[in-house]
C-alpha positions as CSV (number, residue, x, y, z in Angstrom):
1,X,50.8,44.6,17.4
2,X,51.5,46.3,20.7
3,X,51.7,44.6,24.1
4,X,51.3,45.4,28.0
5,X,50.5,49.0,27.2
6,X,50.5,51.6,30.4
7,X,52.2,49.1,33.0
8,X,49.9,49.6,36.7
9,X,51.7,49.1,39.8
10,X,49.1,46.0,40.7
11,X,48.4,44.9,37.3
12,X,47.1,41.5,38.3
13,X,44.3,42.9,40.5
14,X,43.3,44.9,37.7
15,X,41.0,43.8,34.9
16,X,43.4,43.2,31.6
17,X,41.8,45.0,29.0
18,X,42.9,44.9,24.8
19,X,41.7,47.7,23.0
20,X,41.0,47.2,19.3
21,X,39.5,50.1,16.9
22,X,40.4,50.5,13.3
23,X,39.6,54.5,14.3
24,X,43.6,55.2,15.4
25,X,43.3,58.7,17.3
26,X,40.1,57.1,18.9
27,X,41.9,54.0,20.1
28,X,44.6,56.5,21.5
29,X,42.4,58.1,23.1
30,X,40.6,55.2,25.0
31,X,43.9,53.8,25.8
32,X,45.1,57.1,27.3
33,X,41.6,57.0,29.2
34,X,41.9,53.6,30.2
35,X,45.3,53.8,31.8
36,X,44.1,56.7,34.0
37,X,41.6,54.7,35.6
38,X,41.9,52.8,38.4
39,X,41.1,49.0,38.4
40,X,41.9,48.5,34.4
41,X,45.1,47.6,33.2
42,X,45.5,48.0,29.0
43,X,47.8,45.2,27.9
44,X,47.3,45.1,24.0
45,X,46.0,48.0,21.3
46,X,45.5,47.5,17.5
47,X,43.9,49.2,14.9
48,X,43.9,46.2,12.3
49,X,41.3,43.1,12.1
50,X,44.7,41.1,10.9
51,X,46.7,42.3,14.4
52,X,43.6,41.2,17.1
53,X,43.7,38.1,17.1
54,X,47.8,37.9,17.6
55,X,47.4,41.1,20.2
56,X,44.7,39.0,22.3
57,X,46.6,35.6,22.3
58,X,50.1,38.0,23.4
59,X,48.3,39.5,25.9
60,X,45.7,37.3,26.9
61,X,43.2,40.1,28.2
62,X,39.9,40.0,30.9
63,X,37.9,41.8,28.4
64,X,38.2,42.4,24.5
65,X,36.9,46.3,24.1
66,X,36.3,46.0,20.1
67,X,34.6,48.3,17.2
68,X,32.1,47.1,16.1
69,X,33.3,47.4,12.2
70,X,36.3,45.3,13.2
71,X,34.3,42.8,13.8
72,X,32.5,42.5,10.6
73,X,36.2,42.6,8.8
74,X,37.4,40.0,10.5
75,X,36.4,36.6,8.9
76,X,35.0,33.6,10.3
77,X,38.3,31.7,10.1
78,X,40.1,34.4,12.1
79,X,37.1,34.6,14.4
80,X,37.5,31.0,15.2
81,X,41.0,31.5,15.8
82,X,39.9,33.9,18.5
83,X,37.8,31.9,19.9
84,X,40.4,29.0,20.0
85,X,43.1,31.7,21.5
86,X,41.2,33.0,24.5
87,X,38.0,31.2,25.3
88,X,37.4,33.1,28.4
89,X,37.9,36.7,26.8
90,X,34.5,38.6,27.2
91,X,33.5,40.8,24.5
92,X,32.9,44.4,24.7
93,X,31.4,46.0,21.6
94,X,32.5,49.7,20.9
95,X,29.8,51.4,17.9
96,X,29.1,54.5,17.1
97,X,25.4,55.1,17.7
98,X,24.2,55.1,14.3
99,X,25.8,51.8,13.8
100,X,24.5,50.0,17.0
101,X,22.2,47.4,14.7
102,X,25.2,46.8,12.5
103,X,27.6,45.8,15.3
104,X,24.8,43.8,16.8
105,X,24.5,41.9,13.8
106,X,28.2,40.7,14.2
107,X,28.5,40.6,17.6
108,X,29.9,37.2,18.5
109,X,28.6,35.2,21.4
110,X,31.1,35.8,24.0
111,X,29.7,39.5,23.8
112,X,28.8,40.9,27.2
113,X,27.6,44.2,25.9
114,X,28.0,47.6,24.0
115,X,29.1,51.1,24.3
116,X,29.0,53.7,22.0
117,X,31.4,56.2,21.5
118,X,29.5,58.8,23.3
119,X,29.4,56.6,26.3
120,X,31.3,58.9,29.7
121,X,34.5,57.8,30.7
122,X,32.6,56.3,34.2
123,X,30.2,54.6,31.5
124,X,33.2,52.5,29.8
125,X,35.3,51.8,33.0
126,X,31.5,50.3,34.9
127,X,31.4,48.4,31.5
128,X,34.8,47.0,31.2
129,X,34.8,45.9,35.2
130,X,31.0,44.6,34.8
131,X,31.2,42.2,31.7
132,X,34.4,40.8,33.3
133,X,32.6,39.4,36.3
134,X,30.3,37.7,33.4
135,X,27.4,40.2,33.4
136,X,25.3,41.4,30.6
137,X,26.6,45.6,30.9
138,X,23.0,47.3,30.1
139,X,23.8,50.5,27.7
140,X,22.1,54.1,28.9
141,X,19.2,55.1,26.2
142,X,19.9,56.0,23.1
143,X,18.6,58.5,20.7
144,X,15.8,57.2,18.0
145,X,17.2,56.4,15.1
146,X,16.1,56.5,11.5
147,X,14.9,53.0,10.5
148,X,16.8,51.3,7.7
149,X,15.7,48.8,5.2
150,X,16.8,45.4,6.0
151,X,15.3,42.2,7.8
152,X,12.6,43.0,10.3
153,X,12.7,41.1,13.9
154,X,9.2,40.7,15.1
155,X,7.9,39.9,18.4
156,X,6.4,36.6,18.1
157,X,7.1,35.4,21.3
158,X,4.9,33.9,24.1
159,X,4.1,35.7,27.2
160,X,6.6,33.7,29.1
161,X,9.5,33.9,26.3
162,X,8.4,37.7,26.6
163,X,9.6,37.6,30.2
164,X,12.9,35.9,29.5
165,X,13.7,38.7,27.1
166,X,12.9,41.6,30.0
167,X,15.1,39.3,32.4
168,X,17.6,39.3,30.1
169,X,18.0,43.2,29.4
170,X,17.9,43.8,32.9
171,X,21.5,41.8,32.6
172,X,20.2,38.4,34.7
173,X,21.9,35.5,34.7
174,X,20.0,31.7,34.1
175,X,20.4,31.4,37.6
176,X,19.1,34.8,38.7
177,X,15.9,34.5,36.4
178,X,15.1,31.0,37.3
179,X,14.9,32.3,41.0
180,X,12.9,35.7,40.1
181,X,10.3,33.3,38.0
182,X,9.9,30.1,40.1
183,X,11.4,28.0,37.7
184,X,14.2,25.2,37.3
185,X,17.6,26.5,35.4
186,X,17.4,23.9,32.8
187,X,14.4,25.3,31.9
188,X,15.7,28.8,31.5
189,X,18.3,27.5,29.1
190,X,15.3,26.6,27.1
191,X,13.5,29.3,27.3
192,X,16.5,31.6,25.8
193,X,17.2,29.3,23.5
194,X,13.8,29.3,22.3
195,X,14.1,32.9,22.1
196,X,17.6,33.5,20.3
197,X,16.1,30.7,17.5
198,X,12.8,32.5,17.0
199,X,14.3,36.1,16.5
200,X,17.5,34.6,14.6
201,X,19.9,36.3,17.3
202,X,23.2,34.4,18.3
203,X,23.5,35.7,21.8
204,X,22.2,37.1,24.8
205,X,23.5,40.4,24.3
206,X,21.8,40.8,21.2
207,X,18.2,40.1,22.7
208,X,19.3,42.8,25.5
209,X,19.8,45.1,23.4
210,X,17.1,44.7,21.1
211,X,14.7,44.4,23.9
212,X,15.6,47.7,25.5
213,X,17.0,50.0,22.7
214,X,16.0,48.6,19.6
215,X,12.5,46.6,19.8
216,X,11.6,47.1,16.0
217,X,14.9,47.3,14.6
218,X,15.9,46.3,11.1
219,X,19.5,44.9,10.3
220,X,20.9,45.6,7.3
């Protein structure tokens, strides 16, 4: 467990980032990246599922900048505990992008987004500063990839739940949509609730990124 990692001479004007990726040399390398650019701060690193959740309560970061595999090591108990540490933490999922559906599948609901491991340096930093303000962080296109067996997600939405999901990947908030469709905020929190029950997702995230990179996905 490592704390307050590449000190900045404003730190609190800077979002407080923990960087957490069982890959060492690539956490390294992010936090090396990270501490070169302006506006992000790195308080906390760890390579272990075991050392997160004792890194983020330490350190009490902005944004949580996690692989993807982590995740799905880390059990519910010690998920909750995460939850329970730092309820204001926003999630940002890092995958490589074969395993985009599989970090999906995990992702927990304060995620605000993905990037892969491809993703430019500019990429990550506009990601990092974007999900903190509480947007959704919209990823560039990815390549096609081969589909796997697994669980099919169909679209068997209506035309209007249809809308919400297009809303949604274009990283609106309930507030923003209810404004672009003419309707009351109450009834946009229906709407996406509707939506996350029908295609079994847990979070917003998850319908953005199906929606724009991953419409007839299958999880494994």
């Amino acid at each position: 467990m490592i704390s307050e990692v590449g000190a900045k001479l404003n730190p609190r004007a800077s979002v407080r980032v923990v960087v957490a990726d069982t890959q060492t040399l690539s956490m390294e390398g992010t936090v090396k990246l990270l501490a070169d650019t302006d506006g992000i701060h790195v308080v906390g690193k760890t390579s272990t599922p075991e050392e997160m959740v004792y890194t983020v309560r330490d350190s009490k970061p902005d944004v949580l900048l996690v692989e993807g595999k982590m995740l799905s090591l880390l059990g519910d108990k010690e998920l909750s505990k995460l939850r329970n540490i730092s309820d204001q933490v926003k999630v940002l999922l890092l995958a490589d992008p074969e395993d985009v559906p599989r970090a999906m599948a995990v992702a927990p609901a304060e995620t605000r987004g993905l990037v892969t491991r491809t993703s430019t340096p500019s990429d990550l930093a506009h990601a990092i500063k974007l999900v903190n303000t509480g947007r959704t962080f919209e990823l560039p296109p990815l390549p096609p990839q081969p589909k796997r067996r697994g669980r099919r997600r169909t679209m068997r939405l209506s035309p209007r739940e249809q809308d919400i999901v297009t809303l949604i990947s274009q990283g609106l908030s309930n507030r923003a949509i209810s404004q672009r469709m003419g309707i009351s905020e109450q009834s946009v929190k229906n709407l996406v609730s509707r939506v996350l029950k029908k295609q079994g997702f847990r979070n917003r995230v998850q319908v953005a990124l199906w929606r724009v990179h991953v419409n007839d996905m299958t999880i494994p």
